[in-house]
N, C-alpha and C positions, 0 to 999 in steps of 0.2 A: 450292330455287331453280331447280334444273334441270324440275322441273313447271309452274312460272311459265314459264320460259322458251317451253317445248313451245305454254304456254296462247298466249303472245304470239303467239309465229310462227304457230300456228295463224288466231289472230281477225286477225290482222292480214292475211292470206291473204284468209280469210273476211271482212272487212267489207270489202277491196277489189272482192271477187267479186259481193257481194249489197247489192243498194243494199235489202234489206228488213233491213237491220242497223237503220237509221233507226229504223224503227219496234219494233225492241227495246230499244232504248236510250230511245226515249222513255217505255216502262215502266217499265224500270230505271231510273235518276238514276246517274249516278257518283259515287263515296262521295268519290273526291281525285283533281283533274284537276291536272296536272302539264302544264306549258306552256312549250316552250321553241324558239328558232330553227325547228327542221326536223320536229318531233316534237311528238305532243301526244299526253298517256301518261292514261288514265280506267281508274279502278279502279272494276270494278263491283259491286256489294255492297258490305258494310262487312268483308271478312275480311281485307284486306292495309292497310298501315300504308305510311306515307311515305318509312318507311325499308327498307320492300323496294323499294317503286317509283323512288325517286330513283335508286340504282343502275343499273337496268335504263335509263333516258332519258339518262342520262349515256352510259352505253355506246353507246345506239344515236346521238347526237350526236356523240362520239368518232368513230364509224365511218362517219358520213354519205360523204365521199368515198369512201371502199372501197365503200360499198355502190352511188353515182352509177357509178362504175369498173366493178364488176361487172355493174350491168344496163346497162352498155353508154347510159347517156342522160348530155344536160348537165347538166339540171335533174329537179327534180319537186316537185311540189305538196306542201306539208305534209301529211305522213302522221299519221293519227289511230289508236293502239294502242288496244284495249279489253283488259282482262287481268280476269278473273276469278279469285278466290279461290276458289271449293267450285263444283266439278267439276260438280256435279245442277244445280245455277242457269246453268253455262255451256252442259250440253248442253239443258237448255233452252230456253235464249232462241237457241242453233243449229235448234233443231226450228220454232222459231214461224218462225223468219228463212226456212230453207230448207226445210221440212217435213220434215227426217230427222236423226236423232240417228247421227254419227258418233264412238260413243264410243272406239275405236282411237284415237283423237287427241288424248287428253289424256294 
């Protein structure tokens, strides 16, 4: 779970930073897109199940105010997570997005 976690903060980082995420995702398909209020949670590949990811978008909905609180804004636009299951397919579609594989990061 603490690997998933790393994967999230990571892409989440990462798909805010690279609008060339788009066009990774358009090769990939998300296996279970999770939709909710503030958050919208896409499982990429078929290696994680609904019942890893529901945990994880529950949590980060729980925490919406703390997390508005901590970066200091009102609001913010619905945040899109990408979470990968197998590590080779996330660094990846990181190499096509941004040309370089940051493998420390998983």
């Amino acid at each position: 779970m603490k690997k998933i976690f790393h994967y999230s903060f990571f892409v989440n980082v990462f798909a805010s930073c690279s609008t060339a995420i788009d066009s990774v995702s358009e090769k990939q398909f998300p296996s279970i897109s999770l939709i909710k209020s503030e958050f919208s949670l896409l499982a990429m590949g078929n290696s994680l199940s609904q019942g890893i990811l529901s945990p994880i978008i529950s949590k980060l909905e729980d925490n919406y105010s703390r997390i508005i609180s901590d970066l200091e804004i009102n609001s913010m636009d619905k945040v899109t997570v990408r979470i990968w299951g197998n590590e080779t397919q996330f660094l990846d579609d990181m190499e096509q997005a941004i040309g370089r594989r940051y493998s420390a990061n998983t």
